[in-house]
N, C-alpha and C positions, 0 to 999 in steps of 0.2 A: 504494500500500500504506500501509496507517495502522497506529498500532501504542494499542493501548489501554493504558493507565498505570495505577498504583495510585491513587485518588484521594485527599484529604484523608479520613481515615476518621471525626476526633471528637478535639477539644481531648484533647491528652497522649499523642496515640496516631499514634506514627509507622510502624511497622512491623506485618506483619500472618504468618501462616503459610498457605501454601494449606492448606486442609484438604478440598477437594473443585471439582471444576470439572466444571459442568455444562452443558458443550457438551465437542466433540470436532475435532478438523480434517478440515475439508471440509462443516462444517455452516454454514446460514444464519441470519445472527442479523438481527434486526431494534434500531434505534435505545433504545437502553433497555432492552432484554433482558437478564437477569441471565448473567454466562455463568460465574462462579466463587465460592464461597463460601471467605472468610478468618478467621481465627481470628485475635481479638485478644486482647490481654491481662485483656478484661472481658467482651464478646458476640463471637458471630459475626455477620461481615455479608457481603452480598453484594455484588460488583462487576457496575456495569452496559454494556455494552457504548456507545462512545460514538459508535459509527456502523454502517451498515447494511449488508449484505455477506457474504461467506463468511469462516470463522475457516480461515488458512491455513497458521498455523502457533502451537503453544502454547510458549511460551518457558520457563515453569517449571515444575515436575513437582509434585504434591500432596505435604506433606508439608516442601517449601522453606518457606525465609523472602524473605519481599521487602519493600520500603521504599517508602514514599511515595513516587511520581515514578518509579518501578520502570517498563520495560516490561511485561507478563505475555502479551499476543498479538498477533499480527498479523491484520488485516482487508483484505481486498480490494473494496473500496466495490464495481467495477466489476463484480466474481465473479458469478457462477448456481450454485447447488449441482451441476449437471449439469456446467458448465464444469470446476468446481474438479474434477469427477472425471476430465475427460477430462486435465485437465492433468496428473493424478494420475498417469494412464496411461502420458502420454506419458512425462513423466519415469523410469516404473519399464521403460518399454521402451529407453531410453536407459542406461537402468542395467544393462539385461539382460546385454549383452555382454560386459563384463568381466567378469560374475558368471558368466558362463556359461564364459569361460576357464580363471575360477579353479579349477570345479568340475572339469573337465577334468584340470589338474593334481596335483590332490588324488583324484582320484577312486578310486588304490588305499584310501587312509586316509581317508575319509568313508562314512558307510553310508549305505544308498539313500535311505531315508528323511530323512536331511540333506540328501540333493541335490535332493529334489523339494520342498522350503521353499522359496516365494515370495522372490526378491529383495527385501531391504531397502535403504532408503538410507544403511542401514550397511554394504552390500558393494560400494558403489561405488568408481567409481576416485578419487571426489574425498574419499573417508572420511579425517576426522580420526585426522591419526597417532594421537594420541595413546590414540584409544579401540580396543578389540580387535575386529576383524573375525569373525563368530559368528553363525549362523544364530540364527532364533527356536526354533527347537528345540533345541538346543544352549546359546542364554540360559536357556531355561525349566528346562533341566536343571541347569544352574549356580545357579541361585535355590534349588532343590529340596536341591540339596545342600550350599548353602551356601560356595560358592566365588566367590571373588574373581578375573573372568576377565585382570583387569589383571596378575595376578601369574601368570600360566600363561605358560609357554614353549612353544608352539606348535611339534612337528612338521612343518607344512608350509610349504616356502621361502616362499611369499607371504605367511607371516605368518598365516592364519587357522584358528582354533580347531575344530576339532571335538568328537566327543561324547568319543572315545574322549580326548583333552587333558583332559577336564573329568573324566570317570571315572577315569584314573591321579592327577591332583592330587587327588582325594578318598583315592583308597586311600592313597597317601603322608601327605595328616594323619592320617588314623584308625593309621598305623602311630605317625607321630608321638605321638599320644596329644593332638592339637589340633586334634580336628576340631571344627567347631560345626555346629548347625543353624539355619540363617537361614527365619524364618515371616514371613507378614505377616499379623495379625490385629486387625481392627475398625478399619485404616488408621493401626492403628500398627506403625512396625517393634519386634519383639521378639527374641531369641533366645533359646534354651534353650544351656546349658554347663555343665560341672564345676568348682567348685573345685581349689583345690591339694591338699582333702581328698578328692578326686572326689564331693561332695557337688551335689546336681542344684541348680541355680538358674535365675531366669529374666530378663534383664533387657527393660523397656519405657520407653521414654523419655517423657519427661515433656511431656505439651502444653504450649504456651503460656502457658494461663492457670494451671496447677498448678506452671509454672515462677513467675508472676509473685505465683500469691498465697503461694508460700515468700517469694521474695525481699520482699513488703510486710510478710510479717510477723513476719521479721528483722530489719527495719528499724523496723520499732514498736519493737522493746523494745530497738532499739540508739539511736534517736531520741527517746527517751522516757523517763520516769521513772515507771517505771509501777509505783503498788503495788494490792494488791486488797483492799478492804472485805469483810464478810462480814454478813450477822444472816439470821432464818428470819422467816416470814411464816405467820398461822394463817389457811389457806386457808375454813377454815369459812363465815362471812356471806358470801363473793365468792359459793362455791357453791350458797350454798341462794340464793340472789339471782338466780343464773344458773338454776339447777333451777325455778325460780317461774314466771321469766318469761321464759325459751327457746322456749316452741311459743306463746308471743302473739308474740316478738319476730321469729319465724321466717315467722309469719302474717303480719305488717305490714309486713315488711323483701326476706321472701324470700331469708333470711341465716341461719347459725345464729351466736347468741351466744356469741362465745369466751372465754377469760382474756387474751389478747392486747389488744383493745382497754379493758379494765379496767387491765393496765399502766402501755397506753401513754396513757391519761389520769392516772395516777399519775406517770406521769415527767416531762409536760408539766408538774403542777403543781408537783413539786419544782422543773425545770428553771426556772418564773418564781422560784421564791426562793430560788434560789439558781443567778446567771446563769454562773457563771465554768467548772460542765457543760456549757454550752450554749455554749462559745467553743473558740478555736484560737489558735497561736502563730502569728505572722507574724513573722518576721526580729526585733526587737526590739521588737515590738509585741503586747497582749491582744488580737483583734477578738472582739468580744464578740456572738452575734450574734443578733438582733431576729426570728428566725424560729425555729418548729419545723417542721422537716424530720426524720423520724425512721426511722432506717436500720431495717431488719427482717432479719436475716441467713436465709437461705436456703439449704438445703443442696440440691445439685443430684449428679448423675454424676462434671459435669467439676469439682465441688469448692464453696467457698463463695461464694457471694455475698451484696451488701447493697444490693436494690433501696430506695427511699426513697420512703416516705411524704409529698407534699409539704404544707406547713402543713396539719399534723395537730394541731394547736390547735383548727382551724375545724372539725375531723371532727364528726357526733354518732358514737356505739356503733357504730351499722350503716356510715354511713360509714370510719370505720376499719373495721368488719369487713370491709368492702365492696374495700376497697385494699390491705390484705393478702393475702385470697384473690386477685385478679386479679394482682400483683406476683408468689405467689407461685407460680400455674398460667403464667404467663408464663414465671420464671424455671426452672422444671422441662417445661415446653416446648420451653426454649431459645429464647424470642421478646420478651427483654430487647433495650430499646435502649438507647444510651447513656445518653440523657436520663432514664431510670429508673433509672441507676447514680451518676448524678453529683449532689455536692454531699453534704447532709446534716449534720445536726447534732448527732446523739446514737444512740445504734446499740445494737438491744432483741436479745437472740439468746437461742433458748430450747433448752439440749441436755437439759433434760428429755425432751421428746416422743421423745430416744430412751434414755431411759432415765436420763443422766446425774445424781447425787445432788450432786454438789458439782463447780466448775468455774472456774477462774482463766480471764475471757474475755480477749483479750488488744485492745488497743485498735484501732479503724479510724483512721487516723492520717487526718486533722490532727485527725478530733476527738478530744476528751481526755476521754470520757467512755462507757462501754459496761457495761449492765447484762443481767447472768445469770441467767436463771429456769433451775429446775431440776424434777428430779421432785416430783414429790407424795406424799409417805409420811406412812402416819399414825404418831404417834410420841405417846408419854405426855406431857402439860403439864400442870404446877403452874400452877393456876388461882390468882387473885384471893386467894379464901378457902383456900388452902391446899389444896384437892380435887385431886386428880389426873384428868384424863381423855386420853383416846385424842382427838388432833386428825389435820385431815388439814396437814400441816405442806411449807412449802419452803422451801429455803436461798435465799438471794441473792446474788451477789455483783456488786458494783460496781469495775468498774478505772478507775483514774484518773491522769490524768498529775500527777505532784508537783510541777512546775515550776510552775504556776499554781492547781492544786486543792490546797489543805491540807489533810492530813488532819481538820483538824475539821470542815470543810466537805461532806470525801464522806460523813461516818457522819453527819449531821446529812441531808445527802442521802438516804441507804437510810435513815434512820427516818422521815423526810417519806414515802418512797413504803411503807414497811411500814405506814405508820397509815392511808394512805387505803387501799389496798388492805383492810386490815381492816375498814374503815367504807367498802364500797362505794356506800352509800346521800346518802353526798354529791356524786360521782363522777358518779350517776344522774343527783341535781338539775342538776349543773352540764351533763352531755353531753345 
């Protein structure tokens, strides 16, 4: 018997959540067959089975947490899927007869229907004290109605529960006025309950990674000195730029032209002149760093992400257009790997596209730098000559860690990218 382990999953990432297993006991898995899929704190990934066999027994339930080095199944190198059944057999024949005792004794206080449920190997004689003896019809109705079978005092001398145990602890809460309903929906547990006001609520626990992007981004602004820039940017030349030469650029590229990749050469080029955006704190040290990797936040189901753009310096237009679309059908996929998560140097995130007009981003920590694009509204500007006209206008803002970025540095920064942006046409030459 072999037992398959959690493997190393990805630099930083010790611990995983089952969130789905796909095989069953009694199935045959071949060398490298995926048999579980784990929820980390950044993707999900699959575990691969490390030898060939019957899965004969699954050790943690969907929904656990397990650690690197963790057991999660056992394999029977030697098994036949036909064998594993007959063993299957033999052992529930072996189990029979005490179950079939039990039911004997019970049999004023179980109804018929409970007695003809299939032996489990939780009615045997060798069942863990500790857990309650309980048909599956009688589990299935304790789920149903939200009962806790641990906490029921059982009627019958051997200790085990039947339906009628599970229906009087139900009526006993609802007299109490504490009953709950336990669901399981979309493989999460939730539950529906009252307040003290008996006002209906519902609680759903938090996955993994929505546990882990709270805690990172608690820890930004308790590790950090973060304050936010602001200025607006007159979207006008970007658009007619892009309105021109969108269906030549879509012809040659097979892409459409977006406002993203006109940013994110705008950030690049502030980022050269002015390096101390483009670095992180190490222990008592500035690393100042010699790359543009350029994070793209991404909103997804299970929450945010920041695949990275890697040396997005070397992009042209379409190239960047090209690595955001693919990062970001990836990432709303769900077919992010780590190596598309890690690293990065400056982090673009745009909560316009759902609307957002103004927005304090708050930083991807270690780096000390993350810029806000926002909606597009047209809005009155006092022009040059004093004229007024309707533009199509957006805010920006820049957050930046104050421990190394000075404020005169980050607003020197957001006017560097307001003025190329305005003057896309140098932007062009250079991409």
């Amino acid at each position: 018997m072999k037992e398959i382990i959690v493997p190393e999953l990805a630099e930083s990432i010790t611990e995983g959540t089952v969130a789905e297993w796909l095989v069953s006991e009694g199935d045959q898995v071949g060398k490298g067959d995926p048999i579980v899929e784990l929820e980390t704190d950044k993707v999900n990934v699959e575990v691969n089975s490390d030898y060939a066999g019957v899965i004969t027994e699954l050790l943690v339930g969907e929904g656990e947490d397990v650690e690197v080095g963790d057991a999660i199944a056992k394999v029977d190198e030697s098994g036949e899927g036909a064998a594993s059944s007959d063993s299957g057999s033999d052992k529930e024949e072996k189990s029979e007869e005490p179950a079939k005792d039990e039911k004997k004794e019970d049999k004023k206080e179980e109804k018929e229907s409970d007695e003809k449920q299939p032996t489990t190997k939780e009615e045997t004689a060798d069942h863990d004290p500790d857990q309650p003896v309980a048909s599956p019809a009688t589990r299935k109705r304790a789920r149903e109605l939200g009962i806790d079978l641990s906490e029921i005092k059982p009627k019958d001398p051997v200790g085990r529960i039947s339906k009628e145990d599970v229906e009087a602890a139900a009526k006993s809460k609802v007299d109490e006025g504490k009953k709950k309903d336990s669901k399981k929906e979309s493989k999460k547990d939730q539950s529906a309950e009252k307040t003290e006001f008996d006002k209906p609520v519902e609680r759903e626990k938090m996955s993994r990674r929505r546990q882990t992007i709270a805690k990172r981004l608690v820890e930004a602004q308790e590790q950090s000195a973060m304050l936010t820039t602001f200025n607006e940017v007159d979207m006008t030349n970007i658009m007619n730029v892009r309105s021109d030469r969108k269906d030549d650029f879509e012809k040659k590229h097979g892409i459409k032209l977006g406002f993203m990749s006109f940013f994110t050469k705008a950030v690049i080029g502030a980022l050269k002149e002015f390096p101390l955006l483009n670095a992180e704190i190490q222990g008592d040290e500035i690393v100042k760093k010699q790359f543009y990797d350029i994070g793209m936040a991404v909103s997804t189901e299970e929450g945010l992400v920041v695949p990275v753009v890697r040396d997005a310096d070397r992009l042209s237009f379409a190239g960047i257009e090209g690595e955001i679309m693919d990062v970001a059908k990836k990432a709303r996929d769900g077919q992010l790997s780590m190596k598309d998560l890690q690293g990065g140097s400056f982090t673009i995130t745009n909560g316009g596209i759902f609307g957002s007009l103004l927005s304090t981003p708050i930083l991807n920590t270690p780096q000390v730098g993350i810029l806000g694009m926002h909606k597009i509204e047209k809005r009155p500007k006092v022009m040059p000559d004093d004229s007024i006209e309707v533009r199509p206008m957006m805010y920006l803002a820049l957050s930046y860690d104050h421990r190394i970025v000075d404020g005169r540095e980050a607003v020197q920064f957001l006017n560097r990218v307001k003025e190329m942006v305005e003057d896309p046409y140098d932007l062009l030459l250079e991409g």
